[in-house]
N, C-alpha and C positions, 0 to 999 in steps of 0.2 A: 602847589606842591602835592596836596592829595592829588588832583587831577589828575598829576603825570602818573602817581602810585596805581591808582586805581585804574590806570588806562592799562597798567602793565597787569592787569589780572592774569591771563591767561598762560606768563611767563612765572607769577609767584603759585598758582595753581599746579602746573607744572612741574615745578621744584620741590614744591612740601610733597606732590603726591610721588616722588621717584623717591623719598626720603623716607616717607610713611611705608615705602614699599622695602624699602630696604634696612628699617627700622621699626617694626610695625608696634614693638612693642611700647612705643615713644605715647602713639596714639591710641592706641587700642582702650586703656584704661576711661576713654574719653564717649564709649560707645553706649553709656548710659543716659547721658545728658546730648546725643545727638537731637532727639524730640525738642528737649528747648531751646538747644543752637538756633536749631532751624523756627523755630517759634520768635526768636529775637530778632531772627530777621522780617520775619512777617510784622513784628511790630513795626520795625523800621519802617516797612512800605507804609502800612496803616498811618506813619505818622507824616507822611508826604503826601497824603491824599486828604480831598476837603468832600464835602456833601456834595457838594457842585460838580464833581467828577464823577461822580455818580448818574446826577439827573439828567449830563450832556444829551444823554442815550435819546432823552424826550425831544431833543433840539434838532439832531443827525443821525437818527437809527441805520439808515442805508447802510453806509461803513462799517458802523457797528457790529452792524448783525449779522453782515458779510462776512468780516475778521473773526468772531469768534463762530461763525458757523463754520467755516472754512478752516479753522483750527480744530475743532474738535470733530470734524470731517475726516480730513486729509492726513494728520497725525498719528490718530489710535492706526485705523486703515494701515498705512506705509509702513509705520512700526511693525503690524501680524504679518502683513505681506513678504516683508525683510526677514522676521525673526524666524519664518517657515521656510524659506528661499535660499537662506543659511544653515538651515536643519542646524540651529542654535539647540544648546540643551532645552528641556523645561525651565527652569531656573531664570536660565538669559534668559527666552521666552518671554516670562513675563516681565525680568526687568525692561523691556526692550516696548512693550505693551504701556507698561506704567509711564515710560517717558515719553509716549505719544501719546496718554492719556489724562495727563495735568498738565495746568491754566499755562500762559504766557510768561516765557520770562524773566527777572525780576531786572532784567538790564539792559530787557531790550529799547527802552525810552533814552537814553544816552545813544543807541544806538541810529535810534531813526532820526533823533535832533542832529546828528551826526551828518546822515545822508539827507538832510535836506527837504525829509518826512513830515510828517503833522502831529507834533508832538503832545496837543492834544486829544489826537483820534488815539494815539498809544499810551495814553494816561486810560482812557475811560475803557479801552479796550482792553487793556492788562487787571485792571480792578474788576470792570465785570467779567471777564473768563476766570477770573477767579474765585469769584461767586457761584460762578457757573460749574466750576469746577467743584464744587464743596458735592455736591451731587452727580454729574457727571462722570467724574475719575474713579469712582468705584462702581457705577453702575456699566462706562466702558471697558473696564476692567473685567467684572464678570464677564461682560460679550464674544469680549476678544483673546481673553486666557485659554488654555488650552483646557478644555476636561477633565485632563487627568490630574489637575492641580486646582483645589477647593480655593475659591477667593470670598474672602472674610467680608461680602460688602458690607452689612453694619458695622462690623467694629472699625475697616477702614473711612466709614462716614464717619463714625463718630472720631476717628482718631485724624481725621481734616477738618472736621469742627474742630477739636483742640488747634493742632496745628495752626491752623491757616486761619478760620475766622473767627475765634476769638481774640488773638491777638492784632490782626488787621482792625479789627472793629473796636478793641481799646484804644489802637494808633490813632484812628480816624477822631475819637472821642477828646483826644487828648489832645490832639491839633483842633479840634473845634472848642473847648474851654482854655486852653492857654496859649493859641495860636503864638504871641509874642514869644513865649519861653521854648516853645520848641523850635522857633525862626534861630535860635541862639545857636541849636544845638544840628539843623540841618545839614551847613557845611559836612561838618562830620561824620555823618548816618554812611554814607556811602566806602568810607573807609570800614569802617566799624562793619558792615554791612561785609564787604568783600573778606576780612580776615573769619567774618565768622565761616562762612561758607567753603572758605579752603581750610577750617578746620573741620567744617563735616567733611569735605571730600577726602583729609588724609584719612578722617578717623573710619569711611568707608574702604577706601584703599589699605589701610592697615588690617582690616577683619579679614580682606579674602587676599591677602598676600600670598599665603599658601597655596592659592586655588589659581592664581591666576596664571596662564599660561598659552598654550597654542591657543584655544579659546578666546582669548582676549583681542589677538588681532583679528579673528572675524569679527568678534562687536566694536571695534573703532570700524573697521572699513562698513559694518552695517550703520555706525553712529552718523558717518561722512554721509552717507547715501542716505537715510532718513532727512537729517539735516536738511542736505541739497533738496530734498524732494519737497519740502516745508516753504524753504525761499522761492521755490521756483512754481510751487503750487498757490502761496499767499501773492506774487505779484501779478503771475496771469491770471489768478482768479478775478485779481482786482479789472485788470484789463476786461475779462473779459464782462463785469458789471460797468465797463464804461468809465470808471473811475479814472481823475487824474495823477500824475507821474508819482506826486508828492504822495498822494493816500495807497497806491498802489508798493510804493516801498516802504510804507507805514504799514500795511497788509503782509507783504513778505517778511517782515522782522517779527513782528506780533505773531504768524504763525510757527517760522522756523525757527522760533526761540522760545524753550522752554523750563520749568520751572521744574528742572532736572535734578535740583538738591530733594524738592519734599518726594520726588521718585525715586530716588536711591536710600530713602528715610522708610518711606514704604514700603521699597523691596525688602530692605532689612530685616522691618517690623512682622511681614505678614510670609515672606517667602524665602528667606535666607540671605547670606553676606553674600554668594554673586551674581543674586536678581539686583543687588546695589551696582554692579560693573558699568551697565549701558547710562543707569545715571549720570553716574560719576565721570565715565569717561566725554557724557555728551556735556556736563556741566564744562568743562575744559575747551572742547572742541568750541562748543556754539558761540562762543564770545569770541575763538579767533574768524571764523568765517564769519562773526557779523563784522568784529573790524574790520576785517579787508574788504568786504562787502562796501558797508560806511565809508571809508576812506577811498572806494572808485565813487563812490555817488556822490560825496561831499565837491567832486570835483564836475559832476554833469549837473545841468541848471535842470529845474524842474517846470520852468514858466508861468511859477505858482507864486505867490507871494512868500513863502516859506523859504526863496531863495536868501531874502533876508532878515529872516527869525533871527531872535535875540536870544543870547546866552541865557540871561535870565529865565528865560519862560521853562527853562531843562527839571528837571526833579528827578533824581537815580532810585530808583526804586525795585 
């Protein structure tokens, strides 16, 4: 039953945020405690991850190193490229920046077990680009913002240290001393997991209600074409390192899917409510293009053993 709930994200995302839009003042009150929304989901993740997801990297760097260099490549890139191609305001600008310039994300693992992927290259790849990203996302941030708008990089390290790794690092902690008691409590994380997240995305959609307007259909059609640019740069990148079917739509998911709530958290924080818009709108978008994605490749064989991975081995994160 969760399953089906949770598969339908991208239809209750949807709904709260055309409500939040037409409603704002339902959510609005909720714009203070955004920071630890999104901090309870990072817990979540932290609590589905083991030390040994970590060390794979020593085992198969190749893949690794490819997926998240290929993501923090190809992403921040396409995002400046787009958000100037568009003659986006400032504002969009760097929300548009910010979502090509944080970790992998947090759902793309359901996605690649989906198509058929390697669902442990997408465990260790979404953990370290997000490590990765604790340093990274504000220093691509400064590169690729425009100059006419000051980017706060210590405060926003320090405020992805909050976010992001300390709470991931207490999840990790706490799955390592009570491993049993949180096996209790995993079922559930991915539920609990998805309502949080469409409640940052109404409580961002409720701030710039006022604001959103002709502008907003340029940043979906720039959110669709960033997007597309991510799947289609993660899978032939993979191709062109030689990789197989299975690692190569493991590559395509882990680049084109990103961790678009803690970028509409930070646009909020450091540039105003409609540097949150490309977040929030790509939070929506990326989960239906990875289903449909998943759901054509669930159906092409891969020639990999991964044709017949087990339910079990999945972790939504």
């Amino acid at each position: 039953m969760i399953a089906i709930i949770t598969r339908l994200f991208p239809l209750w995302a949807a709904l709260c945020s055309i409500f939040a839009y037409l409603n704002p003042a339902v959510f609005a009150p909720l714009k203070p405690y955004i920071s630890e929304m999104l901090m309870l989901v990072m817990l979540s993740m932290g609590m589905t991850l083991k030390i040994a997801d970590f060390t794979r990297v020593l085992k198969r760097p190749a893949p690794i190193v490819a997926g998240i260099g290929l993501h923090y490549l190809i992403m921040p890139l396409a995002a400046w490229l787009i958000a100037r191609l568009l003659n986006m305001s400032p504002e969009l600008q760097a929300g548009m920046v910010l979502v090509g310039c944080v970790a992998s994300g947090t759902a793309s693992n359901v996605m690649v077990f989906l198509s058929k992927g390697d669902v442990a290259l997408s465990v260790t790849i979404s953990a370290l680009s997000t490590v990765v990203g604790i340093f990274a996302t504000p220093l691509l941030a400064k590169l690729y913002i425009a100059a006419s708008i000051a980017v706060p990089v210590v405060n926003m390290l320090k405020e992805i240290l909050l976010i992001v790794a300390l709470p991931i690092a207490i999840g990790v902690g706490i799955n390592y001393f009570i491993p049993q008691q949180v096996k209790k409590i995993v079922p559930s994380l991915p539920l609990i997991t998805m309502c949080v997240i469409i409640l940052v995305l109404a409580t961002v959609v409720s701030l710039s209600s006022d604001k959103i307007g002709i502008e907003t259909a340029i940043v979906v059609f720039g959110v669709i074409l960033h997007n597309g640019l991510g799947l289609i740069g993660g899978y032939w990148g993979g191709r062109l390192f030689g990789f197989d079917k299975s690692i190569c739509r493991t590559l395509a998911l882990e680049v084109g899917m990103q961790n678009s709530g803690l970028a509409a958290v930070l646009g909020t924080n450091f540039f105003g409510p409609m540097a949150a818009i490309p977040g929030a709108i790509f939070s929506l978008w990326h989960n239906i293009s990875g289903s449909f994605l998943a759901g054509y490749w669930s159906t092409k064989p891969t020639g990999t053993s991964n044709d017949r991975v087990k339910r079990e081995d999945v972790s939504l994160h």
